[in-house]
PAKOL-425783 format. One record per residue: x, y, z of N, C-alpha, C in turn; residue in one letter. Coordinates in steps of 0.02 Angstrom, whole numbers, plus 50000, padded with zeros to 5 digits. Example, Ala and Ser with C-alpha at 12.3 -4.5 7.8 and 13.67 -1.06 7.14 Angstrom:
<atoms>
506604971650390506154977550390506604983550390a;506424988850354506844994750357506455000250394s;
</atoms>
This chain:
<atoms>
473444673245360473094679345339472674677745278x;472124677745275471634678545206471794682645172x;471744680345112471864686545038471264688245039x;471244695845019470964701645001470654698744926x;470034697844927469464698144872469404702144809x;469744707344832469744716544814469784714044717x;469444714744676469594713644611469994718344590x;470584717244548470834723944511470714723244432x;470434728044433470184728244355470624733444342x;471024731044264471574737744246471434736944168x;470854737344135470664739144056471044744744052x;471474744743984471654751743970471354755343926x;471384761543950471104767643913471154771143863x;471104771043804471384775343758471204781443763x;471654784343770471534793543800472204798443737x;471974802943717472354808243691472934812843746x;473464811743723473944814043774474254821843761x;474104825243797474124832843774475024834343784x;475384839243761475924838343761476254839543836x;476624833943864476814835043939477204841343956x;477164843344028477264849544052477834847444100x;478284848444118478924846444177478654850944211x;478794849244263478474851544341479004857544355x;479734858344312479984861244314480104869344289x;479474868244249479654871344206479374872244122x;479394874044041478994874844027478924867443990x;478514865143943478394859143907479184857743859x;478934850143870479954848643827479794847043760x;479844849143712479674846243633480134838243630x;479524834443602479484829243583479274826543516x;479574831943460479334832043403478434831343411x;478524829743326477854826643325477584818643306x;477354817343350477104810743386476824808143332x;476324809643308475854806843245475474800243269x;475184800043252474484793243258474184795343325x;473904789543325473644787143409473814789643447x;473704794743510474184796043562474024792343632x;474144786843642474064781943711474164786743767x;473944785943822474154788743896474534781343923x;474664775943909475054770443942475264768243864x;475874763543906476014761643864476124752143876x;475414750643914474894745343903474394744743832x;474764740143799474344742743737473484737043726x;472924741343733472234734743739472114734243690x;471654730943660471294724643608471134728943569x;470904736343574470614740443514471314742443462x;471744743543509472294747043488472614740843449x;472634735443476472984728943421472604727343385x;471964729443373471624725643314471584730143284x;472124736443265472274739443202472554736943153x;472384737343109472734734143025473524736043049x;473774731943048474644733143056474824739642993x;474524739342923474644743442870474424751842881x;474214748942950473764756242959474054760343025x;474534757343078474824756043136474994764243132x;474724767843159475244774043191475144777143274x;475434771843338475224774343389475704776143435x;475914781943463476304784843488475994782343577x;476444781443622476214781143707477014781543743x;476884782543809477334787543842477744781043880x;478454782843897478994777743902479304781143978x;479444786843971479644789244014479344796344032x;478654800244042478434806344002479074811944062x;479114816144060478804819443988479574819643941x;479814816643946480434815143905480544809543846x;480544804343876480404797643811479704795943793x;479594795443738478814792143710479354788343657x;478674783443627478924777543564478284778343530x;478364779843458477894781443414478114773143375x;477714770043360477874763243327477214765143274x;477534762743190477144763843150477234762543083x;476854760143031477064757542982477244763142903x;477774764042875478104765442826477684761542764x;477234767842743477094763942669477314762642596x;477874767142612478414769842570478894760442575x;479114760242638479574755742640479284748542657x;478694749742680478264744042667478364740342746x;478564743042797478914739542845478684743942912x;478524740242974478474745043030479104745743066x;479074753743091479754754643123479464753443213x;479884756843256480054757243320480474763543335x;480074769643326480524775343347480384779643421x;481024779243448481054781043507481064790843487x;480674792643547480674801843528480804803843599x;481494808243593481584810743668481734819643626x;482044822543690482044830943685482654831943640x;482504835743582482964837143534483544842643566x;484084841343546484804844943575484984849843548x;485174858543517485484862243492486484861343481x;486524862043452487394862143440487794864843506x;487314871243527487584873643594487414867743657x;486824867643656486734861443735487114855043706x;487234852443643487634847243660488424846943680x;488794855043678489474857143675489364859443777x;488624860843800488584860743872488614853243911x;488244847243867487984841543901488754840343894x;489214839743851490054837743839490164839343904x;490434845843936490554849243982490724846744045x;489794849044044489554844744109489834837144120x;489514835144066489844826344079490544827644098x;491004827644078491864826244089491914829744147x;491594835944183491624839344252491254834244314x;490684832044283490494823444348490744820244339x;491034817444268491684812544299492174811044337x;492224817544340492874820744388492564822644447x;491984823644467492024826944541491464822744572x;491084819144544490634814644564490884808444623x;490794808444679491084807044715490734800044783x;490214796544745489594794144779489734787844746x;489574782344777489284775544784488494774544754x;488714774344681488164773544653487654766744681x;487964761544704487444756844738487204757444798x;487484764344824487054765044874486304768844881x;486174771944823485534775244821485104771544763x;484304772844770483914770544716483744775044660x;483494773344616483664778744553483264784144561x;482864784344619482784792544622483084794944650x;483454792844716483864796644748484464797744707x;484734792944658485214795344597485094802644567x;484364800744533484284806144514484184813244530x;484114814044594483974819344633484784822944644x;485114818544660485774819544651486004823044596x;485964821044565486294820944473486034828144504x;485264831344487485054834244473485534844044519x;485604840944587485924843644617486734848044601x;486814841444572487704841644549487564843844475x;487034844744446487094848044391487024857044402x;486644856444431486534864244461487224868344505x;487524863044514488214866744554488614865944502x;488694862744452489014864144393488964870144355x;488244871844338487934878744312488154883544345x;488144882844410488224889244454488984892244456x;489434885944466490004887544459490344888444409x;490084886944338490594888844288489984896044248x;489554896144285489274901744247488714899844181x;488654895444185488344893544121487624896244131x;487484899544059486754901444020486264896443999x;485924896844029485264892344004484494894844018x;484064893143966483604894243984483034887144023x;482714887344047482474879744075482164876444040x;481934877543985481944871243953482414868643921x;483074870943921483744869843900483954864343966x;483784869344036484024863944097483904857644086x;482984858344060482884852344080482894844344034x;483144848443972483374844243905484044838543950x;484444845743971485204843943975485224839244048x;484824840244097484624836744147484454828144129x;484064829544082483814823744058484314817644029x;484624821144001485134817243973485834814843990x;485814821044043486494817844073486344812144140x;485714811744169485414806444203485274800044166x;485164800744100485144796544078485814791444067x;486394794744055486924792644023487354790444105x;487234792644173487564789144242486984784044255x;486614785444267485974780944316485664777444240x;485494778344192485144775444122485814770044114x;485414769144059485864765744007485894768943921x;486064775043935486264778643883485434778743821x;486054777043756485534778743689484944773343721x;484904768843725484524762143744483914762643821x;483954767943858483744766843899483064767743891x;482554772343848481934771643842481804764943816x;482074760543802481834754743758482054749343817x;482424751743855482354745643905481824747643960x;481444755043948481234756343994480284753243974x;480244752343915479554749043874479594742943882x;478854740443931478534734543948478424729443894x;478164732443828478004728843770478764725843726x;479314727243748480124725943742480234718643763x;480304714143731480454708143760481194706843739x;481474707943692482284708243676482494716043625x;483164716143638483434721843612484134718843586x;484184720443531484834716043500485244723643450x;485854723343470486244728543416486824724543396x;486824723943317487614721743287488114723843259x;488174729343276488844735143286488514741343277x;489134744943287489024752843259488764754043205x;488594758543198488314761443123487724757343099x;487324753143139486764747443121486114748843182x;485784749443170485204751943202485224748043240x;484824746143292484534743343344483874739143343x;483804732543322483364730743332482874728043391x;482324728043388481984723743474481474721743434x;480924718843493480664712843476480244713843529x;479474719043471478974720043519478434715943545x;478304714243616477644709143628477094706943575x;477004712843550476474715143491476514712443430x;476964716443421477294718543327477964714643319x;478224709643352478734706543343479404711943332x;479724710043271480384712143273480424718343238x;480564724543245480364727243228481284734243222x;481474736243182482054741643163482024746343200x;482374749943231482364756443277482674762243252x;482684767643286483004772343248483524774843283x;483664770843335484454770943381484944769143372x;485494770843343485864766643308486734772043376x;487144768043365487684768143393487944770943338x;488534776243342488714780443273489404777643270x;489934775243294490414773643277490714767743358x;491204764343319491494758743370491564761643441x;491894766543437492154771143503491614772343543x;490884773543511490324774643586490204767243580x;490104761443556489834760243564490204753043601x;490954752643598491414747543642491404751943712x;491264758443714491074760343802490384760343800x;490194758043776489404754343815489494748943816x;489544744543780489774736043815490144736443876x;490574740043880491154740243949490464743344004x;490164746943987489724751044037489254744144068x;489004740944004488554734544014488924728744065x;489294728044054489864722944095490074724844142x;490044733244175490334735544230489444732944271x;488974735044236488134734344269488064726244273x;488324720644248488374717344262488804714944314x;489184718744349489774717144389490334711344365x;490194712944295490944705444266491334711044220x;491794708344188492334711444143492304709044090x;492484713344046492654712343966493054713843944x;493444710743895494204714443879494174709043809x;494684712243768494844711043700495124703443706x;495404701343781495774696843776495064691143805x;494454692843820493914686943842493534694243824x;493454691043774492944696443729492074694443730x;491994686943758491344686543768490914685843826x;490414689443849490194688543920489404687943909x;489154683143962488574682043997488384685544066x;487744688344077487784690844133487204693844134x;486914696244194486194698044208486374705344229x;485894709544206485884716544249485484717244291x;485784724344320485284723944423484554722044410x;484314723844364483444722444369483464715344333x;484174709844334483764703544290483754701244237x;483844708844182483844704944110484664703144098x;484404697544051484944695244011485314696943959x;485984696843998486554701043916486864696343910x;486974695043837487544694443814487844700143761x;488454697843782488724703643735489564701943710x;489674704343667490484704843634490804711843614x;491564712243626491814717043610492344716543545x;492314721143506492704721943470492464717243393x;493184715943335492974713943308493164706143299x;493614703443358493984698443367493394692243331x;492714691143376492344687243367491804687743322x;491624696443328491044695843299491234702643236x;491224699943166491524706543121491424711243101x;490754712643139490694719243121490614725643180x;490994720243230491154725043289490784724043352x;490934725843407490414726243473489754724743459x;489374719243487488784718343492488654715743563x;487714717143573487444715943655486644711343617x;486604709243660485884706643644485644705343736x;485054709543728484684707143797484044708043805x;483914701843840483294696143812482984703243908x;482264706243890482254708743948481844704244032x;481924706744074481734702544136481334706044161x;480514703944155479934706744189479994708644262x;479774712144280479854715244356479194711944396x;478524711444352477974706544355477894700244322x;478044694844349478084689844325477464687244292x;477524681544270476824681144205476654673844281x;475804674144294475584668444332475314662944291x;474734659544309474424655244291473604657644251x;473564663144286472794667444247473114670544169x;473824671244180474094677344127474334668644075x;474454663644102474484658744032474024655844029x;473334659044041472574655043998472434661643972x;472564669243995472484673843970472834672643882x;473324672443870473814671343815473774665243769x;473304657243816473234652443765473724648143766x;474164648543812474904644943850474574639743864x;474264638843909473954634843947473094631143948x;472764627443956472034628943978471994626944053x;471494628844090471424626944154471484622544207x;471334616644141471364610844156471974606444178x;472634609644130473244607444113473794611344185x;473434618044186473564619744239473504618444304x;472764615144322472534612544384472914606744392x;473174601344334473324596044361474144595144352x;474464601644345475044603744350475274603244425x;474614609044465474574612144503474704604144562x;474144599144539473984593844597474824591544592x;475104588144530475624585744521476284587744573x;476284595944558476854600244595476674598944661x;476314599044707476084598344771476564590444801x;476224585144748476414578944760477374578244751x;477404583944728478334583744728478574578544652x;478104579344601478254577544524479104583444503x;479324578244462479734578044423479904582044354x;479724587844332479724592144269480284592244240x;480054594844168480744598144130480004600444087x;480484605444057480204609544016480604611343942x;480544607843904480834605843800480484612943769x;480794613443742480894617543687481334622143645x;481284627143585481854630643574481854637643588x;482204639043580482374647443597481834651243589x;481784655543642481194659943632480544656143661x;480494650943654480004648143655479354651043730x;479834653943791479594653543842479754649943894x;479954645943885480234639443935480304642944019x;480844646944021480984651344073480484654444112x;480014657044090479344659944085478784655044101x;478654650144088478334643044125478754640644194x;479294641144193479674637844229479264641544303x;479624649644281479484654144346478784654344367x;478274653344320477604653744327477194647044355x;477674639344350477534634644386477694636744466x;478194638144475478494637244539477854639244596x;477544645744554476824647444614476624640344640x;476374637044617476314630744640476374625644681x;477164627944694477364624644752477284627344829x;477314623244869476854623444940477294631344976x;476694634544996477334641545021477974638045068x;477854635945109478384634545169478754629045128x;478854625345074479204622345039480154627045034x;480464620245033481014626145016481194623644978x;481634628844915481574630244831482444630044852x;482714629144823483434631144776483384631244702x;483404637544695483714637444628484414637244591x;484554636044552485094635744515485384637744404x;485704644144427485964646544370486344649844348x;486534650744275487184652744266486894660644267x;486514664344235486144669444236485404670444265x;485584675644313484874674344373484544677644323x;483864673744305483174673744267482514673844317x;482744667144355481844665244394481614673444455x;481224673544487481014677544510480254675044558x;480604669144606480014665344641479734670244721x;479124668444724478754671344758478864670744827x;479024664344839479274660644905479744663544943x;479634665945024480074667145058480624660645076x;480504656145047481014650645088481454647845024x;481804653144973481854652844926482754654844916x;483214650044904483794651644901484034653044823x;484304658144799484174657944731485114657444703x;485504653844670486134650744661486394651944598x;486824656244593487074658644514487724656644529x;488084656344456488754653844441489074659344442x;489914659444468490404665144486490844663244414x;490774666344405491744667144336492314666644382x;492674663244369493514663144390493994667944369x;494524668144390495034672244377495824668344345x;496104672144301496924668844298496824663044238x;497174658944249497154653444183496824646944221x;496744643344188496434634744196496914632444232x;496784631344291497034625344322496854616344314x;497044615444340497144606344336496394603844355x;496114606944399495404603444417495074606044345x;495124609844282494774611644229494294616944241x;494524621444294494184628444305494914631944303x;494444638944304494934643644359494724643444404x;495424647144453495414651244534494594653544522x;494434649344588493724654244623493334652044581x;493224649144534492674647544498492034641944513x;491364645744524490904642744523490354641044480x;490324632944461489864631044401489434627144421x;489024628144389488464622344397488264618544437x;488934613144410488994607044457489014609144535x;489514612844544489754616344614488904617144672x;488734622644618488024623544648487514618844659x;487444613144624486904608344618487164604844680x;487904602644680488034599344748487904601244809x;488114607344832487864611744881487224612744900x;486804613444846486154613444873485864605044891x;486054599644857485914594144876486194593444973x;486684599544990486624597845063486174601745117x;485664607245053485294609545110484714608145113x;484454602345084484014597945112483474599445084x;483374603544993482624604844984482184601844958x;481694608144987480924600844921481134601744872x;480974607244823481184606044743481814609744728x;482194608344683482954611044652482524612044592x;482764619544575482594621344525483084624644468x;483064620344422483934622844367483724626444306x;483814631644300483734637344242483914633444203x;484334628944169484414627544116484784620144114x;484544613744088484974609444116485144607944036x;486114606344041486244606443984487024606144009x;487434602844053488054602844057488114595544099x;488844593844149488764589444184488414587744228x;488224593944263487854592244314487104590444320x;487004591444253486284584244241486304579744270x;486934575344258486834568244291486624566844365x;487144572644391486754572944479486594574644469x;485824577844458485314581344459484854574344465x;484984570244391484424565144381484704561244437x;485274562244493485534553844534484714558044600x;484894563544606484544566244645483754564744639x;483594562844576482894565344564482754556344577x;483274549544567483104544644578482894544044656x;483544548544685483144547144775482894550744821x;482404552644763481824556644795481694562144790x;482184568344773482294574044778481764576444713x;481414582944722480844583844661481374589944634x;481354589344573481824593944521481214597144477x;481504602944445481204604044407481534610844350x;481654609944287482314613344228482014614844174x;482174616544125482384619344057482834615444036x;482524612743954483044610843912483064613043809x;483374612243813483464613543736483184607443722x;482664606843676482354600043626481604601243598x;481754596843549481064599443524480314592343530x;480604586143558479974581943562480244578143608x;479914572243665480264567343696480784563843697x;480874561843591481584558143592481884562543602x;482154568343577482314573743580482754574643660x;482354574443697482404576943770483034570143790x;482824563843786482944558743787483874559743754x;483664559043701484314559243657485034566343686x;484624571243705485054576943731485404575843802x;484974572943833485384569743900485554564343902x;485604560143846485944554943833486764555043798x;486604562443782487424564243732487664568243764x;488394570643757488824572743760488564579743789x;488644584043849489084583343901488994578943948x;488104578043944487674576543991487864570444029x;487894565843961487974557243964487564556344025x;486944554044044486574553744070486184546744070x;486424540544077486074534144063485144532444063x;484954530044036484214528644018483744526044082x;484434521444106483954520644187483894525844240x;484264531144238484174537444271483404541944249x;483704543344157483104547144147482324545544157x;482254539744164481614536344179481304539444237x;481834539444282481414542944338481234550444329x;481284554844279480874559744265480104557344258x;479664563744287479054560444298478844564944226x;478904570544202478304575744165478884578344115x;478704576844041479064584643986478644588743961x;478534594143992478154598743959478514602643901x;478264601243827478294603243757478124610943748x;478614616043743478314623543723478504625343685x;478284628143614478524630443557478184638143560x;478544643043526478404648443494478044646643430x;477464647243412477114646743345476734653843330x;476574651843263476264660643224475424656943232x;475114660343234474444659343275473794665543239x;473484666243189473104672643153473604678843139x;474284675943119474544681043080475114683743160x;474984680943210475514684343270475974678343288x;476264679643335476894675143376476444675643436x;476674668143477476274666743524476584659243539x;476474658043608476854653843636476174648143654x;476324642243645475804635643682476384630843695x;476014625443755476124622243761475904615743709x;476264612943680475874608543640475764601443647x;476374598543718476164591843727476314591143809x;475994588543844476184586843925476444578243912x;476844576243923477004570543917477114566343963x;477044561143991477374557044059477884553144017x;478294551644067478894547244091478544539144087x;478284534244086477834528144074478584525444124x;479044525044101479494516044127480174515644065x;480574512344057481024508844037480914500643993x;480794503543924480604496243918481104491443926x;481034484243970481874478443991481994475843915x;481644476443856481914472343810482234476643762x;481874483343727482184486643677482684496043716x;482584494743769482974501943822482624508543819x;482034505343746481774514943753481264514643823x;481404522743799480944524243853480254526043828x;479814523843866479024521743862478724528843891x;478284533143857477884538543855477214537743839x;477144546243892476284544243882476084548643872x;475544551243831475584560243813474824558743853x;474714564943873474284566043916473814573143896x;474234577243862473824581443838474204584243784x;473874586443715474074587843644473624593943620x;473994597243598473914603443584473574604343482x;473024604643449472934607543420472884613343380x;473324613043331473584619643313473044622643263x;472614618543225472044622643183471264625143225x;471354620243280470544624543354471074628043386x;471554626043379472104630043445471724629343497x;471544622143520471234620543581471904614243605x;471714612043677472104606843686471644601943712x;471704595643699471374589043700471724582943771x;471304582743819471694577643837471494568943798x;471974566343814471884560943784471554554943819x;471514554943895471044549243915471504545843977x;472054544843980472164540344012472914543044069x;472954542344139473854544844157473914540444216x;474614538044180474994533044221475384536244279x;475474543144275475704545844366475104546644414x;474384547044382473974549744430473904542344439x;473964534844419473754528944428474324527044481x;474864531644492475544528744528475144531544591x;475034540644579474884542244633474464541744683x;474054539444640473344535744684473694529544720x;474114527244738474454519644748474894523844826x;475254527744790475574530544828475374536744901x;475094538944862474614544644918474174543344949x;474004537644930473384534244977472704537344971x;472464540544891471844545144875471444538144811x;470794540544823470734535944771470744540744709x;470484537844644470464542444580469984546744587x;469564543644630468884548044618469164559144639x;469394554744713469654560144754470114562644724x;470634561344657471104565044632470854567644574x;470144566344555470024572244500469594576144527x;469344573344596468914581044633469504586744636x;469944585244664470364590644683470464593744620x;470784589944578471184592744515470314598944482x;469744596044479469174600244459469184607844517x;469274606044567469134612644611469654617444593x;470424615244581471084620344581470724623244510x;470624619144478470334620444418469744629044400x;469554624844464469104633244469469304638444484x;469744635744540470084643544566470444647444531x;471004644144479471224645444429470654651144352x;470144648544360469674650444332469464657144343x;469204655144403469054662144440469314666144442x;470064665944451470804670544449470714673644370x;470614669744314470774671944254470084678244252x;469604674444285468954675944237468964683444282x;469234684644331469224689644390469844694944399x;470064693444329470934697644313471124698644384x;471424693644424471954692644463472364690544434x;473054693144440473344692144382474154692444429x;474134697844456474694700044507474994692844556x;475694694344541476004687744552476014685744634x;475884690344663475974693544740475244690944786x;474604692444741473894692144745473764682944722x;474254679444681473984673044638474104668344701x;475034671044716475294667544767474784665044834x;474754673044866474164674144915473594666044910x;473344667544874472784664044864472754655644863x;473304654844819473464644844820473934645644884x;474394650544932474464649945006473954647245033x;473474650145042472914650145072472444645745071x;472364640544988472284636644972472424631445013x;472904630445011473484626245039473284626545113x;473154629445167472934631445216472424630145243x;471834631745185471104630645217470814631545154x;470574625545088470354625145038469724625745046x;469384623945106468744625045113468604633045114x;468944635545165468924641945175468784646045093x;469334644245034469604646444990468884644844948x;468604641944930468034639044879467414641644909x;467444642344984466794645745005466674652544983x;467324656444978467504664344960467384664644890x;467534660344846467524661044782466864659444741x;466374654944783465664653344789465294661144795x;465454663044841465204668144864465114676044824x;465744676244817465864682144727465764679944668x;465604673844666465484670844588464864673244546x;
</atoms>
């Protein structure tokens, strides 16, 4: 099937947002908003190139119930992150009590069997037969306060749920009760909230709530858990004050529902075209990756955004302890680690327990093109790299910050990973988080090859291929690559013919950026199709150019 041409252009609008009306009924007070009033809460280039000192822009999270007014305190010298939902009376919060402890009790449904509107439609139902039967007074904008909130607190995720419900949210971190809530806006970085958990007691039944949405357990006696929620993002979290002293804490890093492509990391400065196109040739040929860097950096986020790359009818295994990736590919097996039960047995698990290793073996028997490991950093590195010697194309995440780095980490302790193994890695791609005109922002800063094993001194021989300038904040290649000199040997292309190609992906890539295709669904489409009939693909793009 040919992809659709169709451009989507989505500039956002700055529009004045008049106060929302519930369909129910009359308008819900949402205090007052102050600054800017956004209609999305896509925030564009006019709106960020406000003086941060000057920042007051309110846009809608959930309308007509949650908005987030984010804005700077000149008093305190600091920008906040305040979430604004429908204010409660003493009476509706002694009704929302009520109600709640009466659905606890009579609520009677398989919450995984409906989607959150049909939840909500529900709720909405069973709240009204609550009213009816105990008699309760309300006026409707009282309903629809108390509606609001008690949907929030079964199907939501309580105080927290407008902030997991904001796109510009990349982490949300709380370190006990009585301590506000911090996150960590796309934008404005890290920024204080005005959500705070009021005492231990709500806020050790929200960790338990978090761990039930995770489908794992928490208890005082394994007080610390890892785990993904239904849409993806990553929790961790602790209970009590055993580990952490000032009581229950969660931190979760959030999981895009739209994944970031290859137009969206030249959009951002991740990438240039170039680095991308010959990513692109590399992945095809079944190259060897890892991806270095530290926390935050993105790594995960390249990882998932390479994989487009690979051939559609290719088949993918992935592998991880917390499902992160989110690949495009129907031929795509995706492999997370199980927790055990009971005490340590003799093999050094528990009952039922599946790790890593477990998974990496298993998929080595279903025969794929690339294995792909969320995070390599335990034993099962070593098979990973026995795999990647015979033949098998891998491709991971690691903690490090330069080649030796990478080198030295799978050379130590758990990994122990010998030097004649790691050689056969073909590519380390280098990603750091750096501050960039006063913001946070992610580059790649070095593409590196794998060169060989030197026989006399054991290091390993590197070849940087492309280097990242941090004062043009341009990237430079350097001239010369010893995989495209293998591959030309091997593939039977000459050079000439491997930088035609690498120039054309180059364009398409281009075209994609310069043509905001951006949609992970629409990128895929297109290098399918590529892949298919490149002629076809370059004639189309000739043609709209």
């Amino acid at each position: 099937m040919a992809f659709n041409l169709t451009l989507r252009k989505s500039k956002q609008k700055q529009l004045q947002l008049e106060e929302p009306e519930s369909k129910f009924g009359p308008p819900v007070n949402i205090y007052n908003a102050g600054g800017v009033q956004l209609a999305s809460p896509l925030l564009d280039a006019d709106v960020l190139e406000i003086p941060l000192n000057k920042l007051n822009i309110t846009y809608p999270i959930n309308p007509p119930y949650a908005y987030v007014n984010v804005y700077y305190d000149t008093d305190a010298k600091e920008m906040y992150y305040k979430v604004l939902e429908p204010g409660l009376t003493r009476e509706d919060e002694l009704k929302m009590e009520q109600i709640n402890a009466i659905l606890h009790e009579t609520i009677n449904i398989d919450f995984k069997t409906l989607d959150e509107g049909g939840l909500t439609d529900y709720l909405r139902r069973e709240v009204n037969n609550v009213i009816r039967k105990y008699r309760m007074r309300m006026d409707r904008s009282s309903y629809e306060r108390l509606t609001y909130y008690v949907t929030r607190e079964f199907v939501g995720y309580n105080r927290i749920d407008p902030i997991l419900r904001d796109p510009n949210i990349e982490d949300i971190s709380c370190d006990g009760p009585a301590i506000p809530v911090y996150i960590f806006h796309r934008h404005f970085e890290n920024l204080q909230s005005n959500v705070i958990f009021k005492n231990a007691d709500e806020l050790d039944s929200f960790i338990i709530k978090l761990a039930q949405r995770c489908q794992r357990h928490v208890s005082i006696a394994e007080p610390l858990l890892d785990g993904s929620l239904p849409d993806g993002s990553r929790v961790q979290l602790s209970l009590g004050k055993e580990v952490t002293m000032h009581g229950s804490t969660f931190t979760i890093r959030k999981f895009r529902e739209d994944p970031l492509t290859p137009p969206d990391m030249m959009s951002f400065g991740t990438f240039s075209a170039s680095m991308l196109a010959l990513m692109w040739f590399f992945m095809e040929k079944g190259v060897s990756i890892l991806i270095a860097g530290g926390t935050a950096s993105g790594k995960t986020t390249t990882l998932n955004c390479l994989c487009l790359f690979i051939k559609p009818e290719a088949k993918i295994v992935s592998i991880e302890d917390t499902a992160e990736l989110n690949v495009a590919h129907q031929n795509w097996i995706p492999a997370v680690t199980r927790a055990g039960f009971g005490p340590i047995t003799a093999s050094g698990k528990r009952m039922g327990e599946v790790d890593m290793f477990d998974l990496l073996k298993a998929s080595l028997r279903q025969r794929p093109d690339y294995i792909v490991v969320g995070e390599v950093r335990g034993k099962e590195a070593y098979t990973l790299f026995q795999a990647i010697a015979t033949g098998h194309a891998a491709m991971g995440t690691i903690h490090a910050d330069s080649p030796q780095g990478v080198v030295h980490r799978l050379e130590s302790e758990p990994i122990n990973c010998p030097r004649i193994l790691i050689k056969n890695l073909d590519i380390v791609l280098l990603q750091a988080r750096v501050r960039l005109r006063g913001k946070i922002t992610r580059r790649i800063t070095d593409i590196v090859e794998v060169v060989d094993l030197d026989p006399s001194t054991k290091e390993v021989i590197t070849n940087t291929l492309y280097e990242w300038n941090p004062f043009e904040d341009t990237f430079r290649f350097t001239g010369r690559s010893y995989l495209l000199e293998r591959l030309e040997k091997e593939k039977g292309m000459s050079m000439e013919e491997i930088l035609k190609e690498i120039e054309r992906r180059k364009q398409i890539i281009s075209w994609m950026h310069n043509n905001q295709i951006r949609f992970y669904k629409d990128v895929a489409e297109i290098i399918a199709e590529y892949y298919r009939d490149p002629e076809s693909v370059l004639s189309k793009i000739e043609a709209t150019a």
